[in-house]
C-alpha positions in Angstrom: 248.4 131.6 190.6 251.2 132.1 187.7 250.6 128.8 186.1 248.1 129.8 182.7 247.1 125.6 182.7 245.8 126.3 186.5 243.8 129.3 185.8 242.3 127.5 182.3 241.4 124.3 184.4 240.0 126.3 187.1 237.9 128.2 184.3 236.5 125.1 183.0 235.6 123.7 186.3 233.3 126.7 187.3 232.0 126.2 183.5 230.4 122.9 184.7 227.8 125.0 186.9 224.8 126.5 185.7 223.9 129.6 187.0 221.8 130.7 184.3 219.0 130.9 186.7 220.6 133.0 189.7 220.4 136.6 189.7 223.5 138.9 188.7 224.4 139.8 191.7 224.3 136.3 193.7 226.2 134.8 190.2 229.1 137.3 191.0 229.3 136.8 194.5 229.3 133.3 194.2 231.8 132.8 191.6 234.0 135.3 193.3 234.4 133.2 196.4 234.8 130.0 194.0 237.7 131.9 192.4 239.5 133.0 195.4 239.1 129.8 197.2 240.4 127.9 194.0 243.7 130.3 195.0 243.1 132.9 191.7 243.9 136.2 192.7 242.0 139.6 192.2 243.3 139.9 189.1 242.6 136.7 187.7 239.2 136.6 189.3 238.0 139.9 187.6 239.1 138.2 184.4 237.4 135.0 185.6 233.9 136.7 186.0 234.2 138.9 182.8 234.4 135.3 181.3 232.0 133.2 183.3 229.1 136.0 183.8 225.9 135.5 181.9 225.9 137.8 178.6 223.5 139.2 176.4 225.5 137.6 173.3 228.6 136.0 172.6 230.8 139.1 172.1 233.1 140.0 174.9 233.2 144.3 175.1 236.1 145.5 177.0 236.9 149.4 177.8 240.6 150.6 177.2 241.5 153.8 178.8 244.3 155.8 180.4 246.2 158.8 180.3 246.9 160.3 177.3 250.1 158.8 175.3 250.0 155.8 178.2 249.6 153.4 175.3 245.7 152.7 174.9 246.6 152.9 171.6 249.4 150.2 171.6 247.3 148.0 173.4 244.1 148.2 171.5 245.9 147.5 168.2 247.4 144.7 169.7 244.4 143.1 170.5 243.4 144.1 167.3 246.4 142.3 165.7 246.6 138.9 167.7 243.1 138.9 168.9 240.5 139.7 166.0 239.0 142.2 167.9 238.1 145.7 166.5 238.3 149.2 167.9 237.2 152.2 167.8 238.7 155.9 170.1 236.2 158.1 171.4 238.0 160.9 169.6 238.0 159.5 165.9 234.5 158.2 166.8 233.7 161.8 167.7 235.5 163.7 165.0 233.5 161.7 162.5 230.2 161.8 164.0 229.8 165.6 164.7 233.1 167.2 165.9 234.8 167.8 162.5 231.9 169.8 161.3 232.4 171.8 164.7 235.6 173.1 164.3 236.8 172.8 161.1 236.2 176.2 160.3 237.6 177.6 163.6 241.2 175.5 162.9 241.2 175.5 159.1 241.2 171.9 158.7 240.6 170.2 155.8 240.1 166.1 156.9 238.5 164.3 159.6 242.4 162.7 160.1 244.0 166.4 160.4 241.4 167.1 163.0 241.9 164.3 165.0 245.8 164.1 164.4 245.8 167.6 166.4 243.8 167.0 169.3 246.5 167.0 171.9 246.8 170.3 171.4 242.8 171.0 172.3 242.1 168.6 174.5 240.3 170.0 177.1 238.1 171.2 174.2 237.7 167.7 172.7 236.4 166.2 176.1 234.1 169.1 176.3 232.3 169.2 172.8 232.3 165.1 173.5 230.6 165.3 176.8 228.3 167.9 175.5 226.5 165.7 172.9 226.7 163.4 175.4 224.7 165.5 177.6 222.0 165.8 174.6 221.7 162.8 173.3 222.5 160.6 176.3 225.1 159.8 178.3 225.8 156.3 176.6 225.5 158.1 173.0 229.0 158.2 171.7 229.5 154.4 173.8 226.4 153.1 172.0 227.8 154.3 168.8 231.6 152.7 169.3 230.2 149.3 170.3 227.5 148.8 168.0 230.0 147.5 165.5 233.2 147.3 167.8 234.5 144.7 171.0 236.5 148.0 171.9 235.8 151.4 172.8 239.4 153.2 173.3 240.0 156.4 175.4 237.2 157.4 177.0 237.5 160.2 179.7 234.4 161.4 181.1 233.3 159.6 184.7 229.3 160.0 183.8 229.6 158.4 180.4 231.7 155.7 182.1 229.3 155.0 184.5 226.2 155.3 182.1 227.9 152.5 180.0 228.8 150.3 182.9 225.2 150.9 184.1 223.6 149.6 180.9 225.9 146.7 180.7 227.8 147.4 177.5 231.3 146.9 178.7 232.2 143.0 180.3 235.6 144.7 181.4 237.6 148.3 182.1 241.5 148.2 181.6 243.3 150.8 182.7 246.1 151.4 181.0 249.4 153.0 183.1 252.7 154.3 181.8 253.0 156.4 185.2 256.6 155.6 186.6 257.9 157.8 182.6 255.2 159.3 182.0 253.2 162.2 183.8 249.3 162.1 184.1 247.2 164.0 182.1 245.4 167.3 183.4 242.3 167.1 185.2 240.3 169.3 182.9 240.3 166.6 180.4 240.5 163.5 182.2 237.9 162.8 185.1 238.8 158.9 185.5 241.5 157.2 187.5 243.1 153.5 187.7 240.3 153.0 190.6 237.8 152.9 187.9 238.8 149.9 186.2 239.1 146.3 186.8 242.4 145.3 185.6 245.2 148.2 185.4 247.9 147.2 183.1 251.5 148.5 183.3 252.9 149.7 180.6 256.7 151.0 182.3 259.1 148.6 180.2 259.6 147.9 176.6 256.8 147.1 174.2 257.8 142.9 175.0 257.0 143.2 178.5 253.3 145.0 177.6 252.8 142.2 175.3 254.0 139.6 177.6 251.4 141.2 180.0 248.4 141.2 177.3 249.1 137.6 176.3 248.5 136.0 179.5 245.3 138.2 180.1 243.7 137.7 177.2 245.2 134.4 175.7 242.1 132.9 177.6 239.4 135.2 177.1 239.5 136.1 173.1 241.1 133.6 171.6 238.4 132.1 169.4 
């Protein structure tokens, strides 16, 4: 379905039923076969249900990740921009929390932004110390953190904290976000998730129009106030 009116109207439609009482799982089943028999594809039906599914609150919490410089970045201050939604990265989240004190020493640095400015060049020690406290405080610590005053958490790379989140329901929605036809992936050691992992993977293979072009008919529906 290309036409942004169709999808809207079929939204609004599957609005009229209440399925406050029916359990999670029967909900999404159900208004999965609504979507595709309404002729929304899987796309636009993951996006339906992050949309129609019953919440906890208002707030609609979406995860951004990718390979490093694949443009999470770009995309989460783009949001940020045309969408009034905050963010926050797992690294800068990280750095603040407990990782500056960590290695400040060991690198000389003086600020929290020096710190984070060079982490590409310790990464694999970044996703360690990160999944560490993780480890010790709980898988969803860092997560719990980044979305107790964000819609966004940016950049996370560890599979067992991404499940751990899923599992306690703090996400609505994983973008994955893939510069891969320029851009190579990022090494193993500091990157345990894939495209498979998310619900929607964005491209991001043209100029910064076409990425935008992209975002606007995903989200013009679903965060626009």
């Amino acid at each position: 379905m290309d036409n942004q009116t169709n999808f809207s109207s079929v939204i609004e439609k599957l609005k009229t039923y209440d399925i406050s009482s029916t359990d999670i799982d029967s909900a999404k089943l159900w208004l999965s076969k609504q979507c595709y028999s309404m002729g929304l594809d899987e796309l636009e039906t993951n996006i339906a249900l992050s949309i129609l599914m019953p919440k906890s609150n208002s707030r609609l919490n979406l995860m951004v990740f990718g390979y490093k410089r694949h443009g999470k970045d770009t995309v989460c201050e783009y949001l940020r921009d045309n969408y009034a939604v905050s963010f926050a990265s797992s690294s800068y989240t990280a750095c603040e929390l407990f990782l500056f004190d960590k290695i400040k020493e060991k690198f000389g640095y003086k600020t929290v932004d020096e710190a984070f400015n060079d982490r590409g060049n310790h990464r694999q020690l970044w996703y360690e110390e990160i999944k560490a406290y993780n480890v010790k405080n709980g898988l969803d610590a860092l997560g719990k953190v980044i979305f107790e005053n964000n819609s966004v958490y940016c950049g996370i790379r560890d599979k067992e904290e991404f499940e751990a989140l899923k599992a306690g329901g703090y996400f609505d929605l994983a973008i994955w976000v893939d510069a891969s036809d320029r851009l190579p992936p990022e090494e193993a050691e500091s990157m345990k998730l894939t495209k498979e992992d998310a619900d929607i993977v964005i491209t991001n293979n043209e100029d910064l129009a076409s990425l935008y072009k992209k975002l606007d008919k995903i989200f013009d529906t679903i965060l626009k106030p």
